[in-house]
N, C-alpha and C positions, 0 to 999 in steps of 0.2 A: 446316910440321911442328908439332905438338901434342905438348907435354909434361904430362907426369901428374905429381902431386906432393902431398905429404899435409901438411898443415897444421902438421907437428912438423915437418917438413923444409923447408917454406916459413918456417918463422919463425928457421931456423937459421940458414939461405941465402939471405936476401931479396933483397940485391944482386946474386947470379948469377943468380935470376927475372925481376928488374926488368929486368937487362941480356937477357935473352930476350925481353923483349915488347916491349923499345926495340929490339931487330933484327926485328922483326914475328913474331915467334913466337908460340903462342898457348900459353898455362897454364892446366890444369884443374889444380886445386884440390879436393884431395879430405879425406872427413874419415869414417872407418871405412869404406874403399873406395870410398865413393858420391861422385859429383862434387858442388859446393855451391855452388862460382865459379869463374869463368874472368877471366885477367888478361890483357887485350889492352893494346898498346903504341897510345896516343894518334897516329893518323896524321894531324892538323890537320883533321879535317874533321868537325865537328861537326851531321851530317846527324841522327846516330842519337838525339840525344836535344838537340828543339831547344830554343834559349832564349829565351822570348820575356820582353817589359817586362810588369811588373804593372799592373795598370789600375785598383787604390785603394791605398791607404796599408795598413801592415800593421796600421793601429790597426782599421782596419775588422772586421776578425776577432772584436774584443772583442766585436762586434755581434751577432755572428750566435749565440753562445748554447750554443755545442755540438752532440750529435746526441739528447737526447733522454735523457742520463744522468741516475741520480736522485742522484751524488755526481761529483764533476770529476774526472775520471780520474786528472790532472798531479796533483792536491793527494792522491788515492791513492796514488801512488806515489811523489811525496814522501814522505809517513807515513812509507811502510813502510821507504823506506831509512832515512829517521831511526833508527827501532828496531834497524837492524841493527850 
């Protein structure tokens, strides 16, 4: 069974949602009628999105340079919240 439900009413009612997709029920999630998310209840089985080990260190990242920006994107948008 699939229930509809709209993000004002999802955030009202979180725990009678939660408790739908813990008895496997499925929750679309809508937001000005259109669907945006779906909340499915964790059935132990981690096929759909699998986890594998890192194979470098997360220092390595520093290395690699970004994709070719001419300012850092992060230090962008730092800024800008500063300002706000």
């Amino acid at each position: 069974m699939v229930e509809q439900v709209s993000t004002a009413t999802l955030k009202q009612q979180l725990c009678h949602y939660l408790g739908l997709a813990r008895q496997g029920k499925e929750v679309l999630i809508t937001s000005h009628r259109r669907i945006v998310a779906r909340l499915l209840g964790e059935d132990g089985v981690f096929s759909r999105l699998p986890v594998t080990e890192p194979t470098a260190p997360v220092s390595v990242l520093n290395d690699i340079g970004g994709f070719g920006f001419k300012v850092d994107p992060l230090k962008e948008m730092q800024k800008e919240r500063g300002e706000r």
